[in-house]
DSSP file (Angstrom, degrees, kcal/mol; ACC not computed):
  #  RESIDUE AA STRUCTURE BP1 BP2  ACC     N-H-->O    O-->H-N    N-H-->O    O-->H-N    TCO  KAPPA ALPHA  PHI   PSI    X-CA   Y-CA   Z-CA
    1    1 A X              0   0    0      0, 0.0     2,-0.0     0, 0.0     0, 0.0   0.000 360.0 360.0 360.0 144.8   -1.4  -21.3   -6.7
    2    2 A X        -     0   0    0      1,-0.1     0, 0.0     2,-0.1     0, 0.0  -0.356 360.0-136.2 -81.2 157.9    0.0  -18.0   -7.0
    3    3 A X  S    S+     0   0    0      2,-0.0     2,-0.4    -2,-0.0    48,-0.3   0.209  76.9  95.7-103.5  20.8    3.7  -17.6   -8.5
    4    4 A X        -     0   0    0     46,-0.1     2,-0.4    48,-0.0    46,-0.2  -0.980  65.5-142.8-119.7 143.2    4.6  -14.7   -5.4
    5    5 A X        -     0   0    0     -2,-0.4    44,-3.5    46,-0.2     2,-0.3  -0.765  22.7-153.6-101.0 132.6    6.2  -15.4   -2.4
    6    6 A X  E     +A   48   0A   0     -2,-0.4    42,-0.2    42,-0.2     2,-0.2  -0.997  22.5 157.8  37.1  35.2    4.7  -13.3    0.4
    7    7 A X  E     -A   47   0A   0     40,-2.8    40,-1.0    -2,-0.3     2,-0.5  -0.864  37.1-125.4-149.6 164.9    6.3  -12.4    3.2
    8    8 A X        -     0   0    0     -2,-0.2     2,-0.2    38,-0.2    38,-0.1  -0.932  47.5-108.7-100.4 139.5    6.2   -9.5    6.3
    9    9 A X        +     0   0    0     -2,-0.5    36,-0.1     5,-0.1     3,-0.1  -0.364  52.8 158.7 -55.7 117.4    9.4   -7.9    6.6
   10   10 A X        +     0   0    0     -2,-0.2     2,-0.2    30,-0.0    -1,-0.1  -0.012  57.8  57.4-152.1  51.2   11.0   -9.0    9.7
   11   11 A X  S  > S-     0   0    0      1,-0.1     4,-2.0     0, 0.0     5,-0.1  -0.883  87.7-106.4-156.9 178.5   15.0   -8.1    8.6
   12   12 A X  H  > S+     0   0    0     -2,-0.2     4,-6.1     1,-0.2     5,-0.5   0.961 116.5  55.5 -66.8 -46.6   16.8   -5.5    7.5
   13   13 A X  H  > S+     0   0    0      1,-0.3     4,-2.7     2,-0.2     5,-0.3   0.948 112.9  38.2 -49.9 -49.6   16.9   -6.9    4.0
   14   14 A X  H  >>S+     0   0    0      2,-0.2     4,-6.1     1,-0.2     5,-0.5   0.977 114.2  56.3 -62.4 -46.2   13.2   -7.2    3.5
   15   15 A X  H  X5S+     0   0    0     -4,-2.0     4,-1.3     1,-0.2    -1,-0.2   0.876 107.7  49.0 -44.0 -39.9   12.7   -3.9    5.4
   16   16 A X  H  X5S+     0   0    0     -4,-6.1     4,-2.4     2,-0.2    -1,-0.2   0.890 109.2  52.2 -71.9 -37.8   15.1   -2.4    2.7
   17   17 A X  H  X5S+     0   0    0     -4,-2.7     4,-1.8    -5,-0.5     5,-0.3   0.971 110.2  52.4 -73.1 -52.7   12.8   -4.2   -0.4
   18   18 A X  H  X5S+     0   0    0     -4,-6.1     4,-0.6    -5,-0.3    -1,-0.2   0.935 114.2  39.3 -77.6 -13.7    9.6   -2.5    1.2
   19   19 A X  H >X<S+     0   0    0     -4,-1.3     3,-2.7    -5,-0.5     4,-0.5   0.926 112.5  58.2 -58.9 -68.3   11.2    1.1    1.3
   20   20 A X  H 3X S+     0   0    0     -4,-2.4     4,-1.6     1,-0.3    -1,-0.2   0.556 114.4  31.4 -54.0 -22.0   12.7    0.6   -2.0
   21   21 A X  H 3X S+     0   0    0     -4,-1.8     4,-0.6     2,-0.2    -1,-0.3   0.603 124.6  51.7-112.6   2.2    9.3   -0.2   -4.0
   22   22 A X  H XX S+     0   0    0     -3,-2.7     4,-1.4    -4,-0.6     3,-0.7   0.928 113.2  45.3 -85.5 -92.1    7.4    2.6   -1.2
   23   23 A X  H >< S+     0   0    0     -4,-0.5     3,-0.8     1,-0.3    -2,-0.2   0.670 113.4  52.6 -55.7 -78.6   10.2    5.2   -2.1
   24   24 A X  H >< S+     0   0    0     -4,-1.6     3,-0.5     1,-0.2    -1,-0.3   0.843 119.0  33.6 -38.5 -57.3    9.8    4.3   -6.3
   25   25 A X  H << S+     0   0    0     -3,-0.7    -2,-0.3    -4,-0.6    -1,-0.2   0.451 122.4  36.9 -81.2   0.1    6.3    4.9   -6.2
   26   26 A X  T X< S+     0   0    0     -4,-1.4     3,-1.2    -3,-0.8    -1,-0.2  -0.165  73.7 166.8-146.2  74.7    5.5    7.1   -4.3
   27   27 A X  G X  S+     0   0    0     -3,-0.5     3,-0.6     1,-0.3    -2,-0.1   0.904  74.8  71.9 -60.3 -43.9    9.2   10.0   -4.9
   28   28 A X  G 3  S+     0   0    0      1,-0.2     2,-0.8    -3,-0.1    -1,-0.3   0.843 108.1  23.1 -52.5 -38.7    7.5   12.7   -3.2
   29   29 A X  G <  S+     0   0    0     -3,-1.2     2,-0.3    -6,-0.2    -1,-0.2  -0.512  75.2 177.4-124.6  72.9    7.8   11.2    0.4
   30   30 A X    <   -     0   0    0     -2,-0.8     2,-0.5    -3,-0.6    -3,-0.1  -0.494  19.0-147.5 -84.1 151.2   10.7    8.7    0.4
   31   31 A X        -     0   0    0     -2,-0.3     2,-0.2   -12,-0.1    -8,-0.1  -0.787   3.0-134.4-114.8 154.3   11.2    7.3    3.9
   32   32 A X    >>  -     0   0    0     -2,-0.5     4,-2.2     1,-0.1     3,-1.5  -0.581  38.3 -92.0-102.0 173.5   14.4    6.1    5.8
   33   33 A X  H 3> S+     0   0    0      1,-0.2     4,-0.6     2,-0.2    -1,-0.1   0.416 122.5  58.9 -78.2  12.9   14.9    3.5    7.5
   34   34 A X  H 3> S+     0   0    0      2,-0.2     4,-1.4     3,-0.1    -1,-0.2   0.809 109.2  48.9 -16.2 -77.7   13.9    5.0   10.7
   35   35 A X  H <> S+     0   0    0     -3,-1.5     4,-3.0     1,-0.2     5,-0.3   0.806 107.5  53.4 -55.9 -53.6   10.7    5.6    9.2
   36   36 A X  H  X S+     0   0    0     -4,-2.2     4,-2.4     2,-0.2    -1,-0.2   0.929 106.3  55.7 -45.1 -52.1   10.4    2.1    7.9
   37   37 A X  H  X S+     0   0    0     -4,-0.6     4,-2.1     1,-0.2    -2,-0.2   0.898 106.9  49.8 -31.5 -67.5   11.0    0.8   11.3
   38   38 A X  H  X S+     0   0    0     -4,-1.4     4,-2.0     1,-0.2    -1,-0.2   0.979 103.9  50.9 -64.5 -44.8    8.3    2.6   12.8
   39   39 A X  H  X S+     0   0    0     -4,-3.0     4,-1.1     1,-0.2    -2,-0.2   0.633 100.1  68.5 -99.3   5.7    5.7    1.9   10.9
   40   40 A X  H >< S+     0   0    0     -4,-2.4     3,-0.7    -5,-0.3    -1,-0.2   0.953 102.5  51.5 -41.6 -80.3    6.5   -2.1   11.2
   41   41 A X  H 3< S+     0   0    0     -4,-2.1    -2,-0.2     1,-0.2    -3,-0.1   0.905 119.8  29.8 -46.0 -49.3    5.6   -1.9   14.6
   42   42 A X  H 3< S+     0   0    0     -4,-2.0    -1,-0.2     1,-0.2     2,-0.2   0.512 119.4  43.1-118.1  30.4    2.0    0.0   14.0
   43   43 A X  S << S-     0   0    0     -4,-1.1    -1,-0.2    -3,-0.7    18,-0.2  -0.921  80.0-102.0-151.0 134.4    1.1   -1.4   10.6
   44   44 A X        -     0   0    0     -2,-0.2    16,-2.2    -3,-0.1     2,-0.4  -0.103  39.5-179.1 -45.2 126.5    0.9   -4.6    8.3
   45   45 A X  E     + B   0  59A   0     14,-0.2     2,-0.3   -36,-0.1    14,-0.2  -0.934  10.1 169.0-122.1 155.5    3.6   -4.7    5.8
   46   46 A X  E     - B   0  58A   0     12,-2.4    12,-0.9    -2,-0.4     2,-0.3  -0.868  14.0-159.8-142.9-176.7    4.1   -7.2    3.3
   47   47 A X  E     -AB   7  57A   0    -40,-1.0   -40,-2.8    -2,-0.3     2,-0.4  -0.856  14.6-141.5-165.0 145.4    6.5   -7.3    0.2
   48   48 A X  E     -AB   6  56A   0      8,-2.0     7,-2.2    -2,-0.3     8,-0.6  -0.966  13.8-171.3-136.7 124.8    6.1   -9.5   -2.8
   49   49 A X  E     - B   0  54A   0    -44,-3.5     5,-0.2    -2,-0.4     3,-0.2  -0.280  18.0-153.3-100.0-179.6    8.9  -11.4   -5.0
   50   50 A X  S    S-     0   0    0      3,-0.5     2,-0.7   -46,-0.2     3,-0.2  -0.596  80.9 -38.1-159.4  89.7    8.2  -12.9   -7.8
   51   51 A X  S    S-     0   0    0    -48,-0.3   -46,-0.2     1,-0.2    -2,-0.1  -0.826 125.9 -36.4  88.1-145.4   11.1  -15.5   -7.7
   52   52 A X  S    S+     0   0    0     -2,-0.7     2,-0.5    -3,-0.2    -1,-0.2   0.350 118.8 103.4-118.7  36.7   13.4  -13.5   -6.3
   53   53 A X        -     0   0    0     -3,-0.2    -3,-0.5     2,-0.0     0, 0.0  -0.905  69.0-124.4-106.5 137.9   12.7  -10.6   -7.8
   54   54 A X  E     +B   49   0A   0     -2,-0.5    -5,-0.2    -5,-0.2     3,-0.1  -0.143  35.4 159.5 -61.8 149.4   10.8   -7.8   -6.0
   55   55 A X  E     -     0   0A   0     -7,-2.2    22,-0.3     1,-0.4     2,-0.2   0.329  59.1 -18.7-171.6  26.9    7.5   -6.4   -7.5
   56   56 A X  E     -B   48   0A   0     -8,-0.6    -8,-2.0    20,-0.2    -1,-0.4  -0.220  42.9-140.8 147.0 174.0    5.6   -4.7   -4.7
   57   57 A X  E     -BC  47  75A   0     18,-1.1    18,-1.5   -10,-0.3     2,-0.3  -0.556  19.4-140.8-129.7 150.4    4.9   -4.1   -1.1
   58   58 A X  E     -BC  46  74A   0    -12,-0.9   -12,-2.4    -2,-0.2     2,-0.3  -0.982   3.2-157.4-132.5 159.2    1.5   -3.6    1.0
   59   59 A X  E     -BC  45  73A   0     14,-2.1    14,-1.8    -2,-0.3     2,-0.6  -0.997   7.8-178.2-135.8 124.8    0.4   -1.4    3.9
   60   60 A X  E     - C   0  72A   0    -16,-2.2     2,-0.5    -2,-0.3    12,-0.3  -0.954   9.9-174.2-102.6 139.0   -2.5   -2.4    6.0
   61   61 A X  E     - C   0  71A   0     10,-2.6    10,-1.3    -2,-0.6   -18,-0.2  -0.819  21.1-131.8-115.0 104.2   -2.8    0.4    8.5
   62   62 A X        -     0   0    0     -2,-0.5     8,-0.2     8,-0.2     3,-0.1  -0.187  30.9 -69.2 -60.2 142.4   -5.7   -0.5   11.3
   63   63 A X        -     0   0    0      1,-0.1     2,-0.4    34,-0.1     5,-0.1   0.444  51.4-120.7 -11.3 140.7   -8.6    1.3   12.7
   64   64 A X    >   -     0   0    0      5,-0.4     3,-3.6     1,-0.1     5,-0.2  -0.789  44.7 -75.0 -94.8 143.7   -7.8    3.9   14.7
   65   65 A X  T 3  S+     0   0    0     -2,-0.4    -1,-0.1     1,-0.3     3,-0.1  -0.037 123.0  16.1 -53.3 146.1   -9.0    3.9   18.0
   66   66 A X  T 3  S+     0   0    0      1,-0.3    -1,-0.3    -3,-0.1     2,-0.2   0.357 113.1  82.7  83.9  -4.4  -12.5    4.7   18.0
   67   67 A X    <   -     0   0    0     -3,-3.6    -1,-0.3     2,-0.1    35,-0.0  -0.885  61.7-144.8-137.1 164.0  -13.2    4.1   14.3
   68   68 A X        +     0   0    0     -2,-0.2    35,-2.1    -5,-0.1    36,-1.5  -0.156  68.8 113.3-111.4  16.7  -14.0    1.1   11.8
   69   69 A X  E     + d   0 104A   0     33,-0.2    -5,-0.4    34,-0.2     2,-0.2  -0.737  41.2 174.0-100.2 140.8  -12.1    2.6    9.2
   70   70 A X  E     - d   0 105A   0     34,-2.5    36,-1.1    -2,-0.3     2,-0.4  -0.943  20.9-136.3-150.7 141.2   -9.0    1.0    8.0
   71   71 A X  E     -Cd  61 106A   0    -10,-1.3   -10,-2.6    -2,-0.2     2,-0.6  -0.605  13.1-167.9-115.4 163.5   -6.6    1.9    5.0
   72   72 A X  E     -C   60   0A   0     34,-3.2     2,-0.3    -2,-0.4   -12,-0.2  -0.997   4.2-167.0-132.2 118.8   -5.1   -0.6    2.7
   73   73 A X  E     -C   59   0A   0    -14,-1.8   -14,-2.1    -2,-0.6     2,-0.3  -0.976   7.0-177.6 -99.8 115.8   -2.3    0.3    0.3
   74   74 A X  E     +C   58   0A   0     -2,-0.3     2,-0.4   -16,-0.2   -16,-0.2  -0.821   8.0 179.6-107.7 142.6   -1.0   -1.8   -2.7
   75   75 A X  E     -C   57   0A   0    -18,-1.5   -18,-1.1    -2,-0.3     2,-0.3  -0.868   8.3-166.2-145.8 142.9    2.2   -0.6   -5.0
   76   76 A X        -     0   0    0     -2,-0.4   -20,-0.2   -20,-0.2     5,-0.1  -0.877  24.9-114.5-133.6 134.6    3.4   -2.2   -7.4
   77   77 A X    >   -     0   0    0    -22,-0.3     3,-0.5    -2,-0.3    -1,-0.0  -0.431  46.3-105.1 -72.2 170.1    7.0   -1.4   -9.2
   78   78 A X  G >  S+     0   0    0      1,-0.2     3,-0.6     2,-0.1    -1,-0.1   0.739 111.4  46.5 -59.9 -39.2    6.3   -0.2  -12.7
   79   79 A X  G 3  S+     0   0    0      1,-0.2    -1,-0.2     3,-0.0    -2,-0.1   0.591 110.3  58.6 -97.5  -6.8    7.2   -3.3  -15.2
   80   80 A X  G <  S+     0   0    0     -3,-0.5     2,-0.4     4,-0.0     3,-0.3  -0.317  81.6 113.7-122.2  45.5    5.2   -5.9  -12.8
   81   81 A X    <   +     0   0    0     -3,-0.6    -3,-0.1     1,-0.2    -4,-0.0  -0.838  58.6  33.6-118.6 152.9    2.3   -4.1  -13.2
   82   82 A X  S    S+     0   0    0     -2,-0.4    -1,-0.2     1,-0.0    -3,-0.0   0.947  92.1  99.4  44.5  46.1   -1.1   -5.5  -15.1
   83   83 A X  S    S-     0   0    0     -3,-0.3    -2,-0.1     0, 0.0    -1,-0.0   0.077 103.1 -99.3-139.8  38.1   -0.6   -8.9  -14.1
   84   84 A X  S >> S+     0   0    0      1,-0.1     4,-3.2     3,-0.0     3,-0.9   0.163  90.0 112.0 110.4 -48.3   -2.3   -9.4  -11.8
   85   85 A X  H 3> S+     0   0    0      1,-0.3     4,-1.6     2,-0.2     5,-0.2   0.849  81.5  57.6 -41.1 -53.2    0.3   -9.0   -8.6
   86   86 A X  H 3> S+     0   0    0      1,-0.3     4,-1.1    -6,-0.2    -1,-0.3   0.696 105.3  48.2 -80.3 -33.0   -1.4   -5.9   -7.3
   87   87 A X  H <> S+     0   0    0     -3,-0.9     4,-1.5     2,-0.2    -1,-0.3   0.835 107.4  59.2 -36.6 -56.0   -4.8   -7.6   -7.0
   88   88 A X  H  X S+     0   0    0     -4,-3.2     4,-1.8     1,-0.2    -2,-0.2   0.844 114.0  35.8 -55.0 -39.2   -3.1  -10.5   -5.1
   89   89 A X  H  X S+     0   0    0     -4,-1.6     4,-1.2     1,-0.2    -1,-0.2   0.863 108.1  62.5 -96.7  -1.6   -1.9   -8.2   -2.6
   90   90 A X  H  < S+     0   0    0     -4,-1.1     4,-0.5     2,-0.2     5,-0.3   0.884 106.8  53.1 -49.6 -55.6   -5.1   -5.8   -2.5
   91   91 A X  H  X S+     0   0    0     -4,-1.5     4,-1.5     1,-0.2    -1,-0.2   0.826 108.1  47.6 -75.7 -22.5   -7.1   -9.0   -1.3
   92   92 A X  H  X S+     0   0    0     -4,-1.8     4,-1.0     2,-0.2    -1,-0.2   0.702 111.4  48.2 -72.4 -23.7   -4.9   -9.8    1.4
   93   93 A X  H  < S+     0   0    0     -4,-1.2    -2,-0.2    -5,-0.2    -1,-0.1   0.427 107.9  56.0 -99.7  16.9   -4.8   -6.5    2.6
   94   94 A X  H  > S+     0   0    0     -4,-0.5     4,-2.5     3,-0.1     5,-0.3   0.607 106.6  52.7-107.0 -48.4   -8.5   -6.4    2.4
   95   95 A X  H  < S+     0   0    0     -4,-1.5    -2,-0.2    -5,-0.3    -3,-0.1   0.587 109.2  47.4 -86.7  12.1   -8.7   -9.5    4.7
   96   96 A X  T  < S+     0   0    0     -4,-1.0     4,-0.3     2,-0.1    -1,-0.2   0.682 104.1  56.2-103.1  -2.5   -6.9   -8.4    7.0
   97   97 A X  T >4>S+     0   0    0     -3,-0.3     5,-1.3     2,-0.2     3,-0.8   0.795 110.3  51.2 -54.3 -46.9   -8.5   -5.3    7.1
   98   98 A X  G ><5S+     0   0    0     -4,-2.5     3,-1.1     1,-0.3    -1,-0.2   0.711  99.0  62.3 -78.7 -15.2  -11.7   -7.2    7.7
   99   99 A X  G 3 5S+     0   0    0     -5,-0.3    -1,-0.3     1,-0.3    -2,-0.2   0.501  95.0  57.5-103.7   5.2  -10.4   -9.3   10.4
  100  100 A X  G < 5S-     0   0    0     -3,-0.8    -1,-0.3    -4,-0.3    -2,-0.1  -0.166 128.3-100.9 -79.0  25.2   -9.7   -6.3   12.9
  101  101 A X  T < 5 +     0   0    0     -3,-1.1    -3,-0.2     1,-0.1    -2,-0.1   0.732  59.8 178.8  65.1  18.6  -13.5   -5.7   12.2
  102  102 A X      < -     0   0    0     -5,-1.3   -33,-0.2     1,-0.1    -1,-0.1  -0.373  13.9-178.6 -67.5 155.4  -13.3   -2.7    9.5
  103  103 A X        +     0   0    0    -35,-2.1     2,-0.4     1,-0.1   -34,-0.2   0.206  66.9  35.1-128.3 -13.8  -16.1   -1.7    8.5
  104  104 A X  E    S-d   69   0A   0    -36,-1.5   -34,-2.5     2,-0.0     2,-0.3  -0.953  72.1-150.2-146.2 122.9  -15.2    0.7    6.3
  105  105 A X  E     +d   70   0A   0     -2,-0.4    40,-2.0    40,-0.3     2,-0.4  -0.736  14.6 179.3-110.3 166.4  -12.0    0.7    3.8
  106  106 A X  E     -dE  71 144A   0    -36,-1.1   -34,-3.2    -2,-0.3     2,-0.2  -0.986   7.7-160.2-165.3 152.0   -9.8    3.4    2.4
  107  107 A X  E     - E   0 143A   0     36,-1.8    36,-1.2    -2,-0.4     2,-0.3  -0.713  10.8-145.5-127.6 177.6   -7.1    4.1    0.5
  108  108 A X        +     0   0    0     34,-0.2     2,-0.3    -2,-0.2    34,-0.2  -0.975  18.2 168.4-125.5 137.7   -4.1    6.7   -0.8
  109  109 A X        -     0   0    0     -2,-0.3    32,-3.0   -36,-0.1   -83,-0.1  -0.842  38.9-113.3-156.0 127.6   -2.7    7.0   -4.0
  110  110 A X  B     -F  140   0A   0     30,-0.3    30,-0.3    -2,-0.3     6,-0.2  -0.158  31.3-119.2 -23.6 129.7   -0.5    9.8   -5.0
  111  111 A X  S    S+     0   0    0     28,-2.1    29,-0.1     1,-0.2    -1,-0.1   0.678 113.1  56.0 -68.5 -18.9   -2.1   11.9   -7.5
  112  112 A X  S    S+     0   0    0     27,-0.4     2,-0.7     2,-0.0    -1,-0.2   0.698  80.8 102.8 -75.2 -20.9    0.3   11.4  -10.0
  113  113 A X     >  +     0   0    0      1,-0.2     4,-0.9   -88,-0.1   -88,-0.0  -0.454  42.2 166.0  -8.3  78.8   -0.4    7.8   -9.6
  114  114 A X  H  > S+     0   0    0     -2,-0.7     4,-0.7     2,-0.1    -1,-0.2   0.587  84.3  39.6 -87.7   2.1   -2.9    7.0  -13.0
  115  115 A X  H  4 S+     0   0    0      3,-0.1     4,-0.4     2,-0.1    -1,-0.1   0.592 118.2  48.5-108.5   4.1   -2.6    3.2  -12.7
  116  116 A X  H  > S+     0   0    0     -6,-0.2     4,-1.4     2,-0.2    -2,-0.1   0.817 117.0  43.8 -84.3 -38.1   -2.8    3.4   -8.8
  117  117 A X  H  < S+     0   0    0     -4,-0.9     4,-0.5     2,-0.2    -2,-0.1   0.710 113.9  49.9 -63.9 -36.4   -5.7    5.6   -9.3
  118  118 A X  T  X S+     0   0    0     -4,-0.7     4,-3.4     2,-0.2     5,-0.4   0.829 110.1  53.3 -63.0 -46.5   -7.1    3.2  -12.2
  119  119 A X  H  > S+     0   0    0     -4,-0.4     4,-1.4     1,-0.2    -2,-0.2   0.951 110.9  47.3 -68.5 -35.6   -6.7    0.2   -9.9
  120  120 A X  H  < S+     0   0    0     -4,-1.4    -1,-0.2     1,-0.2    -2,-0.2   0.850 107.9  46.7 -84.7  -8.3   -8.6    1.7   -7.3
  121  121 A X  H >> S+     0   0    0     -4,-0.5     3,-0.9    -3,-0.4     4,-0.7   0.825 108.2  62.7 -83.0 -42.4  -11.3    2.9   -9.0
  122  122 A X  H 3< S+     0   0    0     -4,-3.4     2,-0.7     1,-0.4    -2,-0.2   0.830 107.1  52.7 -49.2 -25.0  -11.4   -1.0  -10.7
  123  123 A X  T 3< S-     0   0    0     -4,-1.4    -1,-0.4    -5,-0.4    -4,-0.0  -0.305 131.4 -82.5-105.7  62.7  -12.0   -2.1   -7.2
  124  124 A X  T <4 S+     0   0    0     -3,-0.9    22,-1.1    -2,-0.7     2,-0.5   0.770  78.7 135.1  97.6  32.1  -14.7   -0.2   -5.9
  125  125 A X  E  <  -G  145   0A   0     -4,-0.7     2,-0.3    20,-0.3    20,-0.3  -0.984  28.7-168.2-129.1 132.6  -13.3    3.2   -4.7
  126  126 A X  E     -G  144   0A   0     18,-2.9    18,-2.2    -2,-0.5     2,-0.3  -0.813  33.5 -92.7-121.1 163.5  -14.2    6.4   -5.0
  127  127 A X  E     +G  143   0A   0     -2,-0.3    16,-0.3    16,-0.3     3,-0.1  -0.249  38.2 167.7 -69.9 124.5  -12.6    9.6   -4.3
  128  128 A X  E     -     0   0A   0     14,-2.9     2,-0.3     1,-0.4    15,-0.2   0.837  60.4 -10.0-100.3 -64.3  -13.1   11.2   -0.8
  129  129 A X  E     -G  142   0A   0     13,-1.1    13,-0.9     2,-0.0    -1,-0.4  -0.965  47.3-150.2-136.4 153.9  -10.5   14.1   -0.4
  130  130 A X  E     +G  141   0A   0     -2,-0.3     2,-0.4    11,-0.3    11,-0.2  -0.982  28.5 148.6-116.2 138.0   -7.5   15.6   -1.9
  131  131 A X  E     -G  140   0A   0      9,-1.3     9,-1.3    -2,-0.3     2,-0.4  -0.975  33.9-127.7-165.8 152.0   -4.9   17.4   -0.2
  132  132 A X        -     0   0    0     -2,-0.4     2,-0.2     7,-0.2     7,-0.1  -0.887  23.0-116.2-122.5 146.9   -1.4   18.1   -0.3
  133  133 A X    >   -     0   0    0     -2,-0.4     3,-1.1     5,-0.3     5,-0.0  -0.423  52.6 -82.6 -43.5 122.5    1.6   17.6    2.5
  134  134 A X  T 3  S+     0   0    0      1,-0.2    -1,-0.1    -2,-0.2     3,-0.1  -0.363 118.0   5.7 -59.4 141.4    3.4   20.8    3.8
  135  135 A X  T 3  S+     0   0    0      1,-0.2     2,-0.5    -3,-0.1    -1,-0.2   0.837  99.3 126.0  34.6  54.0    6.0   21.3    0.9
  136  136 A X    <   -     0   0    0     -3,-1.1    -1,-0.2     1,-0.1  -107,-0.0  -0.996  46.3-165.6-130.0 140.4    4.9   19.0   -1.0
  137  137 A X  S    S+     0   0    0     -2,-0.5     2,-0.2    -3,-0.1    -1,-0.1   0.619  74.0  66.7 -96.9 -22.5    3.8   19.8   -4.8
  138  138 A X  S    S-     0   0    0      1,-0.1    -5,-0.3    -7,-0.0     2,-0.1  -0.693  78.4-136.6 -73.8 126.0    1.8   16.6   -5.7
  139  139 A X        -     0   0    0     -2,-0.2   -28,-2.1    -7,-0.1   -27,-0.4  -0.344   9.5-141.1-101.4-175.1   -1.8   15.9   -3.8
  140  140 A X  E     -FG 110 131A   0     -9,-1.3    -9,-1.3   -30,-0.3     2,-0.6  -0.954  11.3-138.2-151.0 120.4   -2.6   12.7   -2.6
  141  141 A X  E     - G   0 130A   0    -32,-3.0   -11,-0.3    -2,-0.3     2,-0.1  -0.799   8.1-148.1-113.9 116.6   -6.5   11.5   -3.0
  142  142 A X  E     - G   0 129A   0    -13,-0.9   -14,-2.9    -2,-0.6   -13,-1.1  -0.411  25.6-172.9 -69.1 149.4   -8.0    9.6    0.0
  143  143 A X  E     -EG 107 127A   0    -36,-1.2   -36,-1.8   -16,-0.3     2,-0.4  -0.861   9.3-154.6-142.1 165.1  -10.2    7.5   -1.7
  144  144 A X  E     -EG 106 126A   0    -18,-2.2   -18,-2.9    -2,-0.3     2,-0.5  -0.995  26.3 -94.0-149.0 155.3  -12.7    5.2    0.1
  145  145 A X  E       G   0 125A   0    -40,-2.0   -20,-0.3    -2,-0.4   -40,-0.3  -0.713 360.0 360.0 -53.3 100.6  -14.6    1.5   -1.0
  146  146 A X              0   0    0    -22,-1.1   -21,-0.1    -2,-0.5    -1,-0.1   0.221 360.0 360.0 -11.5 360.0  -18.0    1.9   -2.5
């Protein structure tokens, strides 16, 4: 049995743990809690303790109408990272990606990301696009499952 608790944000507090490890990893686009809010409503979130200590979040986002594509996002804070954690939640957010029917997964990882970029390539992903945000200085490489 795995030693992380689980859970989809559905309080402020939890809402606040998945900005906070969103917002660490990824500086360039920190979101408020506005932002958070919204994208509750039109995507899987999870956030992952370890105990009670936080150590990363997921983003399922589902198919868009008309398409089988769907993306799954893992982050992981920095000091709870290569053990494993980021795996755990990468395979939940790949079955539930699979159970809206996807056919096809994808990912994002900040280009300064190298150990989000290493993990994704360990799983099966290859690099699709890169492309940067208006004012933004950093790309971000859509990346897609082999």
């Amino acid at each position: 049995m795995s030693e992380l608790r689980i859970l989809q944000p559905d309080d402020d507090g939890a809402l606040r743990d998945w900005r906070h490890v969103h917002n660490t990893v990824i500086p360039t686009h920190h979101l408020s809690m506005d932002d958070v809010r919204d994208r509750v409503e039109r995507h899987h979130l999870e956030v992952a303790y370890l105990g009670d200590v936080l150590v990363g979040c997921s983003t399922v986002r589902p198919p868009a109408d008309g398409t089988a594509t769907a993306t799954v996002i893992v982050r992981v804070l920095g000091p709870h990272r290569g053990r494993g954690f980021g795996g755990e939640l990468y395979e939940r957010g790949l079955a539930r990606a699979r159970e809206s029917g996807t056919r096809v997964i994808e990912t994002v990882v900040l280009a300064s990301n190298e150990d989000g970029l290493r993990f994704a390539r360990k799983h099966g992903f290859v690099e699709i696009e890169r492309y940067l945000l208006p004012g933004d200085t950093v790309p971000y490489v859509d990346l897609r499952l082999s």
